[in-house]
N, C-alpha and C positions, 0 to 999 in steps of 0.2 A: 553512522553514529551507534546505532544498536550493535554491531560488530564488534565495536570499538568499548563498549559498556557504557555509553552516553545515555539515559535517557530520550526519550525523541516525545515533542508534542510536534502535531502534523493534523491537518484537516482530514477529517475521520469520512473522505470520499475516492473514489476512483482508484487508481492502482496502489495509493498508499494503502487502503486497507486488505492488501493482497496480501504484505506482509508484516501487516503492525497488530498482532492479537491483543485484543482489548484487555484482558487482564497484566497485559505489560507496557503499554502505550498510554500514551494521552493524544486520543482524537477527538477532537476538535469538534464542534458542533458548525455549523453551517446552513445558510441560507443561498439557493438559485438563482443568480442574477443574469441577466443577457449580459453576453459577453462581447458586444459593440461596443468596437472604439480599442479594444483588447488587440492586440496583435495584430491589427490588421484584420480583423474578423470583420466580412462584411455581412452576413446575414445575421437576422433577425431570431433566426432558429437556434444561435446558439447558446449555451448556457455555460455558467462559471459558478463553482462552488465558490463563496463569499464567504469564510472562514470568520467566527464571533469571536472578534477579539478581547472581551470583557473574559468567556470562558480561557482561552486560551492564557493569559495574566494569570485566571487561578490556578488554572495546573503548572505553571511555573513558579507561584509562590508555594502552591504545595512542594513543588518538589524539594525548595528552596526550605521549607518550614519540616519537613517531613523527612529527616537523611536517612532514616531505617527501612524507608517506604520506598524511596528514591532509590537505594541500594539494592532495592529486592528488585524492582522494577529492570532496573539496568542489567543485573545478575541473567533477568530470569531472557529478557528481549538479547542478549546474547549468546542465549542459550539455546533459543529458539532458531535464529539465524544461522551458527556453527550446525543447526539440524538441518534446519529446512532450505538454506541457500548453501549447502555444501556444492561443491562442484559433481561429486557426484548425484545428490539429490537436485539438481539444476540438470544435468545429464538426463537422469530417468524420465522426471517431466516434460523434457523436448522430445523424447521420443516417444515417452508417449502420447506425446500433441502432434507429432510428424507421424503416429498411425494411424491417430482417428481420423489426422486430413486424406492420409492414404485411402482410406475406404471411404468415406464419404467421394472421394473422387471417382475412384472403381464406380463406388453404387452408381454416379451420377452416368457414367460412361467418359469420364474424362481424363482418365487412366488406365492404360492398358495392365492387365495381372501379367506377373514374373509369369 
């Protein structure tokens, strides 16, 4: 949606807010619920972000109420995306996540060095 220049409201938890920046999103406010009975979840230890749907209705009537607001929003979270989920900048952060693993392994002794 951001891509695309949709605005996005989305539960302001777990890996959506990896790329939804709060000055161009609507996240979500949220309560921790056990997540029994959810997918097959059998333990007791799990947890489910519970998304408030009363907030979530107002950032849709805002966006609905507000088109200058809504337009900047959409603007700016496609803006963001074309930067930060470019193929290249998706590129550099894998590899930079495939060095720190590399050396953490080394360190551990669970990787032989080139």
């Amino acid at each position: 949606a951001m891509k695309l220049g949709i605005p996005v409201v989305a539960t302001g938890w777990s890996a959506n807010v990896e790329f939804m920046p709060e000055d161009c999103t609507c996240r979500v406010g949220f309560k921790m619920i056990s997540a029994t009975g959810y997918y097959e979840c059998e333990s007791e230890n799990h947890r489910w972000a519970d998304p408030d749907p009363e907030e979530a209705a107002s950032y849709l009537r805002m966006l609905q109420e507000q088109p200058e607001k809504r337009k900047w929003m959409a603007a700016q979270a496609k803006e963001y995306i074309d930067r930060e989920m470019s193929l290249e900048r998706c590129a550099e952060k894998m590899r930079s996540r495939f060095d720190e693993i590399c050396v953490m392994l080394r360190e551990n002794g669970r990787l032989k060095k080139d």
